[in-house]
C-alpha positions in Angstrom: 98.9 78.2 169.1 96.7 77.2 166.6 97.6 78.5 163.3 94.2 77.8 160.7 94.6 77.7 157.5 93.2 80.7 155.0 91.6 79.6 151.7 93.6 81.0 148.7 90.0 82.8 147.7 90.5 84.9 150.4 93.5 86.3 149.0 92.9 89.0 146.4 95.7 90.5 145.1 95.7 94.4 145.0 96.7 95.6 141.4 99.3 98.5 141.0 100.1 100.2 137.9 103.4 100.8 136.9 103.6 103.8 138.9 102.3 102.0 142.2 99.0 103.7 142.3 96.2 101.1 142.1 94.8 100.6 138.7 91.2 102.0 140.0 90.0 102.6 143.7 86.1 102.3 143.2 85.7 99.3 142.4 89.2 98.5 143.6 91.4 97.0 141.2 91.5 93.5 142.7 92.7 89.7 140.9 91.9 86.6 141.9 94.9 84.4 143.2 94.6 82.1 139.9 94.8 85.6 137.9 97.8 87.1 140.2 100.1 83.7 139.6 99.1 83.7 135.8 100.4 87.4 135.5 103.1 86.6 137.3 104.6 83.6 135.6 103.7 85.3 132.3 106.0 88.2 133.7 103.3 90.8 133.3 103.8 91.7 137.1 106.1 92.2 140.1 105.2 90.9 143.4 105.6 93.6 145.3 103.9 91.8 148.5 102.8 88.9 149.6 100.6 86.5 151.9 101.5 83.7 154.8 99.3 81.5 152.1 100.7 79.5 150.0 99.8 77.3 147.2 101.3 74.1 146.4 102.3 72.2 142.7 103.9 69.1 141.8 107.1 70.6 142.3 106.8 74.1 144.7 105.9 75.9 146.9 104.4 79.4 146.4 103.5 82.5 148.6 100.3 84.3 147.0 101.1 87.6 146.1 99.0 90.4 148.0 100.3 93.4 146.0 101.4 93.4 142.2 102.8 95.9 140.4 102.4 95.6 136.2 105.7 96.0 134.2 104.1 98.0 131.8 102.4 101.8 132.4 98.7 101.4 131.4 97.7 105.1 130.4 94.3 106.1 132.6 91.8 106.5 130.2 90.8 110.2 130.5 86.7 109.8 130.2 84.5 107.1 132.3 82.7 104.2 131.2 79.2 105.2 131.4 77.9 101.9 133.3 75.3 101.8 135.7 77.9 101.7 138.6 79.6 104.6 137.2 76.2 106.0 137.5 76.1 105.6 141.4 79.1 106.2 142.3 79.3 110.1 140.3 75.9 110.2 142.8 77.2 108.7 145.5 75.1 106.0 145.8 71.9 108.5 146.4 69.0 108.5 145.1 69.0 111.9 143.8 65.2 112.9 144.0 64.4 111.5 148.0 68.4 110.6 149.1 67.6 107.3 150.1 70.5 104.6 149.6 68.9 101.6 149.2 66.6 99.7 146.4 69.3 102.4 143.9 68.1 102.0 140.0 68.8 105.1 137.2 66.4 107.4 135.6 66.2 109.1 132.5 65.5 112.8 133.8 63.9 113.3 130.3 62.2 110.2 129.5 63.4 107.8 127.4 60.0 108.1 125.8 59.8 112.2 125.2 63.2 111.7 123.5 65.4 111.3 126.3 68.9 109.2 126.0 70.4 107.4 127.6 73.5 109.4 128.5 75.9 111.0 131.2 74.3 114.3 131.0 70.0 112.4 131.6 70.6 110.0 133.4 70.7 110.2 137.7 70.5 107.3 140.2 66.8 106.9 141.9 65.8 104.8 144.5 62.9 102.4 143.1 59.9 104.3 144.9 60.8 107.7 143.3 61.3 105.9 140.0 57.7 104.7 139.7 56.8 107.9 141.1 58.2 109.9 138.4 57.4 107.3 135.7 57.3 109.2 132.3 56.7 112.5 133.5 58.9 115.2 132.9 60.7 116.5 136.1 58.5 119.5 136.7 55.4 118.0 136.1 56.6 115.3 138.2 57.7 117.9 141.4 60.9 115.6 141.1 63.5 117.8 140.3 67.5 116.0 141.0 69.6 117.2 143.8 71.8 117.4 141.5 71.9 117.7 137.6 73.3 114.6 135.5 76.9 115.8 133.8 79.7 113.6 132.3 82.1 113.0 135.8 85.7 113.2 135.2 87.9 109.9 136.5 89.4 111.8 139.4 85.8 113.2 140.9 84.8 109.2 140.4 87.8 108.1 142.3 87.0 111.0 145.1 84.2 109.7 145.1 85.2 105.8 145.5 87.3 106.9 148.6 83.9 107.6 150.6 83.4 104.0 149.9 86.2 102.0 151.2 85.8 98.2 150.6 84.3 95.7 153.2 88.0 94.2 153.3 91.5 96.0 153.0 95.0 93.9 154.1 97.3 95.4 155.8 100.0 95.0 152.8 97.8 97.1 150.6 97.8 99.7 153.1 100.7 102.0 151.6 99.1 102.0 147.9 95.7 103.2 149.4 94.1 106.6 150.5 91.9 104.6 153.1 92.3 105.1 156.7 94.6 101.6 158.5 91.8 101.7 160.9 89.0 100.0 158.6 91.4 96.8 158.4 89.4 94.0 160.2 
């Protein structure tokens, strides 16, 4: 049988905390190969699994680690980033004024130019046609009221959240650390 040969870009390393639960599930925490051996030769990590690929130097031979585990427990942190993404994903990647999916952007529910900030608690994601319909109106003058009102997430409702969203690609070592169904593997 013909055995072909997988590029080591195409194998990501899934990041564990200390406590084996995966640094973050949305997006997934995930290293490059390059970043997987650093951490590893540095003795930041245990391999806790690895891949059929290997990598070669001067003088080894190396399996690429699918599954790491840091040595050290890195605390959660307790409160969200507010980034765009962050954004999305407390909406659920839905526009909140039409609940279209695609073309997503953010508005400022009270516009950034009646005073409006640029915050957890004013901001909700908009697909691009409601966004220019809206413009700098205020919600009810607008007849654009959100499904649902901007508020500061907590992690946990993000990560919820993140498991509606499995990735496009999940190997089967990672399987064990993960709250996704085996059945999306490829």
């Amino acid at each position: 049988m013909f055995h072909q040969a997988v590029r080591p870009e195409a194998c990501p390393a899934l990041v564990l905390n200390a406590d084996y639960r995966p640094l973050s599930y949305y997006p997934l925490s995930l290293w490059s190969w390059q970043d997987a051996i650093k951490a590893v030769f540095l003795d930041r990590v245990n391999i806790v699994s690895e891949y059929d690929t290997v990598i070669h130097s001067p003088n080894a031979v190396f399996k690429l680690p699918s599954v790491v585990s840091l040595k050290t427990y890195v605390k959660p942190s307790r409160t969200p980033a507010f980034t765009r993404f962050n954004v999305f994903l407390r909406d659920k990647f839905t526009c909140q004024y039409c609940g279209a999916h695609d073309d997503l952007t953010f508005d400022h529910v009270i516009p950034r130019s009646r005073g409006g900030q640029t915050t957890w608690e004013n901001v909700v994601t908009a697909c691009s046609p409601c966004n220019l319909a809206k413009g700098g109106d205020m919600p009810k003058v607008a007849g654009m009221i959100p499904a649902q009102w901007p508020m500061v997430p907590t992690v946990n409702q993000l990560h919820s959240n993140g498991r509606l969203f499995p990735p496009n690609y999940l190997h089967q070592s990672w399987m064990d650390y993960l709250y996704w169904d085996a059945e999306l593997d490829p």
